[in-house]
N, C-alpha and C positions, 0 to 999 in steps of 0.2 A: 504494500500500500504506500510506504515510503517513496521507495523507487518511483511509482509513478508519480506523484506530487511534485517529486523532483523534477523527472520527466517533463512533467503540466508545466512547472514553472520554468524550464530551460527555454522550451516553445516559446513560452511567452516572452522572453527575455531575447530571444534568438527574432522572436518577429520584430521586438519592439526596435533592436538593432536595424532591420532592413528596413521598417519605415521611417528611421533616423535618416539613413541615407537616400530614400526614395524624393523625401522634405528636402534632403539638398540639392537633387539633383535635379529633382520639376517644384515651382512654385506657381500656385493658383493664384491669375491675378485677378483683383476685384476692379481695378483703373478702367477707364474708356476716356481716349484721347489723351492721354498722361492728366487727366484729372480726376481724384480719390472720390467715389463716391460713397458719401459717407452721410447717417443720418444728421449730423450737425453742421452740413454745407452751407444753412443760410444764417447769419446774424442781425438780428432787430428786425427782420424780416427782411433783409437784402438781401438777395440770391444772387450770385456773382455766375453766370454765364456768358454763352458768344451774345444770347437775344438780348440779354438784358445792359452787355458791355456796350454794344452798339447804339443803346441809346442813347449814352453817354455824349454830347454833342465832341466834345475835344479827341475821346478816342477814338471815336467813330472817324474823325478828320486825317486823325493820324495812321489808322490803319487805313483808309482812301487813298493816303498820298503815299505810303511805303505800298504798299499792293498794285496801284496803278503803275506806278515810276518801274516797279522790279520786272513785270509782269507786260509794259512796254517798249523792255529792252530789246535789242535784235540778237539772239546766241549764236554766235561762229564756231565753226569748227575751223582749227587752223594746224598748219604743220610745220616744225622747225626744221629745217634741213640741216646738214651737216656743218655746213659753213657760217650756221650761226641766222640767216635771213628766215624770214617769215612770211607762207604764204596762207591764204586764204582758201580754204576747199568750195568749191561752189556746188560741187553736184555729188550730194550727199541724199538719204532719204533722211537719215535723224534730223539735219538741219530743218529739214522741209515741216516733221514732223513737230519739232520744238518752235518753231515760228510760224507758218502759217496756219498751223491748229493751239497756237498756246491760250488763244483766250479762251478753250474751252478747262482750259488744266491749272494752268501758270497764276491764275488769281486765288483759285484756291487753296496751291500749294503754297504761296507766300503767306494766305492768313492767316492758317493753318499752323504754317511756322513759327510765327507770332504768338498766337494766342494759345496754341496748346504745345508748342515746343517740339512737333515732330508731323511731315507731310508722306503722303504714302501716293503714289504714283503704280498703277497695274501696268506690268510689262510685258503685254501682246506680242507673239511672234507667229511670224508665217515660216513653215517648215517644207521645204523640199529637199530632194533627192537626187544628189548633184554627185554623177562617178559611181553610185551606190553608196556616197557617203549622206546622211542629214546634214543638209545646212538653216542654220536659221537665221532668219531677217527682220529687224523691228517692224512689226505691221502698227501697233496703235499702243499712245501712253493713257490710259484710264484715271482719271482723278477720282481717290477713295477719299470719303470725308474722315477726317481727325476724329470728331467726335463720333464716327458710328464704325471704329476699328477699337479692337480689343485685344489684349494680348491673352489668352485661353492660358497658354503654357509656356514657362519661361524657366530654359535649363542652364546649369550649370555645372561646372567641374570642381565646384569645391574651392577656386582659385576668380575664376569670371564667370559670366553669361555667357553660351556659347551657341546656343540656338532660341529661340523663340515663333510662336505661334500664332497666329491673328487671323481674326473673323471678324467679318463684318455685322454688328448686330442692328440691322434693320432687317425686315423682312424679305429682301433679297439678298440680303449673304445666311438666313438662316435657310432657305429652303434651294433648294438646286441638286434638281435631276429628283430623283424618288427620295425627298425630304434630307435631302443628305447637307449635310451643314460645308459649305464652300470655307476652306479650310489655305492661309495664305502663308508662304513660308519666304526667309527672306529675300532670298536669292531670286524672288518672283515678283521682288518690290524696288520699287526705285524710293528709298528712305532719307527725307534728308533732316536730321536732327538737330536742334537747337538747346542750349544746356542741359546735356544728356548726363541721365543720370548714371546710364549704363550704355553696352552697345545698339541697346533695341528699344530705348525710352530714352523721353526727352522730356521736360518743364516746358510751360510756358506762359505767359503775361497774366493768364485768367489763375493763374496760382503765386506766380510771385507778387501781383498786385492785388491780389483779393481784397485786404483790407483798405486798399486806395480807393478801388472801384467800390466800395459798399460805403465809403464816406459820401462820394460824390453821386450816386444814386442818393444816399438820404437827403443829401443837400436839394436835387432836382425834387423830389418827394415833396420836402418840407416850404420848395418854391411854391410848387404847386398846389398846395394847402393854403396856401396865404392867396394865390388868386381863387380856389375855388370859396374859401371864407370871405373873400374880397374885403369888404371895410364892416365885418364883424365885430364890433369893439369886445376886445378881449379883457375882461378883469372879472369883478366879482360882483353880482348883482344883488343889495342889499335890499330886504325891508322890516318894517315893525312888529307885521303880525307874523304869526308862528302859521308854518304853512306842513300840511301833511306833504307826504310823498308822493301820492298824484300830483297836489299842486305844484309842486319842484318840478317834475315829470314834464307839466303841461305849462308850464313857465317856460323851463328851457325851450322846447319845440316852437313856442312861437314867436319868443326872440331869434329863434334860428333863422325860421321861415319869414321872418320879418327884416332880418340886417342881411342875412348874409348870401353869398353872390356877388360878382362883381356887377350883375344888374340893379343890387340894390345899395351900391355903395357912397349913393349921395343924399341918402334916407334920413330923415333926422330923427334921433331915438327920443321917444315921451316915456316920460312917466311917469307914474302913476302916485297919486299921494301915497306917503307914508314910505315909498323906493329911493335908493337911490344906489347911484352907480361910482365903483370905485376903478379907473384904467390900471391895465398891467402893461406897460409897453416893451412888446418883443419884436418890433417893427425890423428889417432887414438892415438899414441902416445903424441903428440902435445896437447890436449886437453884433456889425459888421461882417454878415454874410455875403456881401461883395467882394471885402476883401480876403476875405476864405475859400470861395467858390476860385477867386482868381489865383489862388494859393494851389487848392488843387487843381487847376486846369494844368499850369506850369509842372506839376509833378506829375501829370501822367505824360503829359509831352516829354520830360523827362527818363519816364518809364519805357515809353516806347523809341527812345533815344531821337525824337525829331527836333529840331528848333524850334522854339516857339514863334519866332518870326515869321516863321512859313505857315502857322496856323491862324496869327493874332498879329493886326498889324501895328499893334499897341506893344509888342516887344521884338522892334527890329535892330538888331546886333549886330547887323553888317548893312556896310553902305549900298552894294551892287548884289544885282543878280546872281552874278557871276559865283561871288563871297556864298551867298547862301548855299547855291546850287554845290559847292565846291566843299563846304562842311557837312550840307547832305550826305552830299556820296562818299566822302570818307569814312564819316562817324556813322552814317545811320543805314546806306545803301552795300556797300563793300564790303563790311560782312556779312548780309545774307549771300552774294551774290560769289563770294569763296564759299560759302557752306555748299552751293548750288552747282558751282563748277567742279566742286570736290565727286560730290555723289554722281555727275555725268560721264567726268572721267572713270571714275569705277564703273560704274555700271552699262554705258553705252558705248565704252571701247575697250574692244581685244586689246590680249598682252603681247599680240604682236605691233598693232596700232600705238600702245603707246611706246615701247620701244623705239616705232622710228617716229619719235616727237609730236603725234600729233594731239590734239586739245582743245576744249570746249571753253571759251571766254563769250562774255558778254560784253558789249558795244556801249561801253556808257559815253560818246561821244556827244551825244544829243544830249542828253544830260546838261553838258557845258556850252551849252548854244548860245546862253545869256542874252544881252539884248542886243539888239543890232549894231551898235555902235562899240560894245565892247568884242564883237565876235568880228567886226569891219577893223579896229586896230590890232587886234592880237592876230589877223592873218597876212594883213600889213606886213606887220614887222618878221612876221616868218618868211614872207618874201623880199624883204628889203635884205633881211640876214641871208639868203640863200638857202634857208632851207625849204622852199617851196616853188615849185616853178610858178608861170602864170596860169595855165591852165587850170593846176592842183589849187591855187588860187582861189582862180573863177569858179572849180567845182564846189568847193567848201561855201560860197558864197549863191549858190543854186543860179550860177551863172552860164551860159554858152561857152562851148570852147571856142581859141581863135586858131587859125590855119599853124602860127608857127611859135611852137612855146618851146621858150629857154627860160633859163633860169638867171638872174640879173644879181651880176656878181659887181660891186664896185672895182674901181680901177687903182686902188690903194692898197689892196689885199694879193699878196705872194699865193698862188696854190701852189700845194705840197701834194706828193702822190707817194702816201708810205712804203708803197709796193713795188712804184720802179723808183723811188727815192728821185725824182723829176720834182724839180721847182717851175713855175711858168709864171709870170705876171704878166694880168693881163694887160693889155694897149689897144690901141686903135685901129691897128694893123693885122691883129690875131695873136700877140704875146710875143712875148721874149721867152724860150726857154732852155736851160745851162744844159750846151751839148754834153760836158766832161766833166765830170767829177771835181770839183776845186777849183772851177772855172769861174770869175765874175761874169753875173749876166748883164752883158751889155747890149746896145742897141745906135745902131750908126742911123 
């Protein structure tokens, strides 16, 4: 009888062991779009989501203008050759596919970025049978929403995460073919992550700002209370005789329906002998809800890394276009836009492809277009300086070419040619240039 007890408890002891390790090695997640859902998500009754963050006027503005800007850029595929130049591939299908279909995709992978810290992309291939080998070829990029992917199963080796699982939880990734649950693995995703936690999750704005965003929803709330109260005099309404609790009941209600509204707010309050009325004043000015409201405006702008001057033209920082557009894209564009060219090079080219140099960049040239006047001297001077011909000139300036374009080098300037070590200045004539080595170049 011993022996077996012992037995019993070895079992159990021996299972308890492998569900030790079964826990390290898969982990059940409860997350949807890297945000916890959890009974205590809302505070004071502010629920911090996409629907509700967009109401938000300032970050509504700020996700507008990073989502548009990212999501209007052109993406190239380029190739470096050996010698160091850099050319442009034109006839590509991925190019075709990342720009003349991206506003079906590219908006919602940037907001997605943003707000939940991680964009999923479905990577469609068409398969044929080329020598009797498989080959495959990008047919279509699917845009999977953040918030209705979930990671099911997330493995590890005891050391990192080294696979992960995802489904879509709407009603079309629960059901496909005879109820079978459509089941996404990575290598079938185009993933681009933003403060990840790990290789396969990411953070983002709707969690590291939650309590930012649930201030400035109370603030919109508590606006909005004050016009739907309209000119409700707010205090405490006294009188002499002693009133039961219906009477309270039916006091209140029609000083309600009598002051308040902004239809009623030029009403003038009576009353009644024996009443009187004492003010509480919590007026917007009085407690300086302007300059709170404008407090937090500036920290979400902050939050979502934009300048405020490109939202509010009550805080502009920089004198030109130019200045803004130029801290833009430093501070607030160029890093999604390396997160973005990161994940393309992995995932939409061979490792023989990038072997011989080639690469996905995005075009933020338009970006810097500024105003006319500063985009009419900064190409000026790239053609005064010689680094532009006329032509390259006129193009940048959405101008006609002319029959005969050179490049306009002043006549004060020595060229040097490091490669046959040739000096030439130019003249009038066509140049002087030193036939021999240690020669003075002269000119009769």
């Amino acid at each position: 009888m011993l022996r077996l007890f012992l037995f019993y408890m070895k079992g159990i002891e021996t299972m308890g062991l492998l569900n030790l390790f079964e826990k390290r090695s898969t982990e059940e997640k409860t997350t949807i779009g890297g945000v916890e859902i959890t009974p205590n998500s809302s505070f004071g009754g502010m629920v911090v989501n996409e629907k509700t963050v967009t109401q938000i006027p300032t970050a509504e503005a700020c996700l507008n203008l990073t989502v548009k800007t990212v999501s209007g850029l052109p993406i190239n595929l380029h190739k470096e050759n050996a010698d160091g130049s850099i050319e442009k591939v034109l006839e590509d299908k991925r190019v075709f596919l990342l720009n003349d279909e991206n506003e079906t995709f590219m908006k919602g992978l940037v907001k997605d970025y943003l707000l939940y810290g991680q964009a999923f992309l479905y990577k469609r291939y068409d398969v044929k049978t080329v020598l009797g080998e498989p080959m495959k070829s990008l047919k279509e990029l699917n845009y999977l929403s953040a918030k209705d992917m979930q990671i099911t199963k997330l493995y590890n080796d005891g050391i990192k995460h080294t696979h992960a699982e995802y489904q879509l939880t709407t009603f079309t990734g629960q059901h496909v073919g005879a109820n079978e649950r459509k089941i996404f693995h990575p290598d079938e995703l185009l993933r681009v992550i933003n403060n990840p936690i790990n290789d396969f999750e990411g953070e983002g704005l709707l969690k590291h700002g939650d309590k930012l965003f649930k201030q400035a929803l109370a603030e919109i709330e508590y606006t909005n209370g004050i016009y739907d109260r309209g000119a409700l005099p707010l205090g405490i309404l006294k009188t002499t005789a002693r009133l039961s609790q219906d009477a309270i009941n039916r006091l209140r209600e029609s000083w309600k329906k009598l002051y308040s509204g902004v239809k009623n707010s030029a009403k003038t309050v009576i009353l009644e002998e024996g009443m009187s009325f004492d003010k509480i004043s919590l007026n917007p000015n009085e407690i300086q809800m302007n300059e709170t409201m404008s407090r937090t405006d500036s920290k979400i702008c902050t939050l979502f890394g934009v300048p405020e001057s490109l939202i509010s033209t009550k805080a502009n920082k920089y004198n030109t276009v130019g200045q803004n557009s130029l801290h833009f894209l430093k501070h607030t564009i160029a890093p999604i836009l390396v997160d973005i060219e990161k994940v393309l090079n992995k995932e939409l080219l061979t490792e023989k492809e990038k072997l011989q140099g080639y690469y996905f960049r995005f075009d933020t040239s338009e970006l810097l277009r500024a105003t006319e006047k500063e985009r009419t001297e900064s190409i000026a001077l790239g053609l005064e300086k010689g680094l532009l011909t006329i032509n390259e000139a006129r193009a940048k300036l959405d101008l006609p070419k002319i029959d005969d374009d050179v490049f306009m080098w002043g006549l004060n300037h020595v060229l040097y040619n490091p490669k046959t070590k040739e000096m030439k200045v130019p003249n009038t004539d066509g140049g002087t240039s030193n036939q021999e080595k240690g020669n003075d170049v002269t000119h009769e």
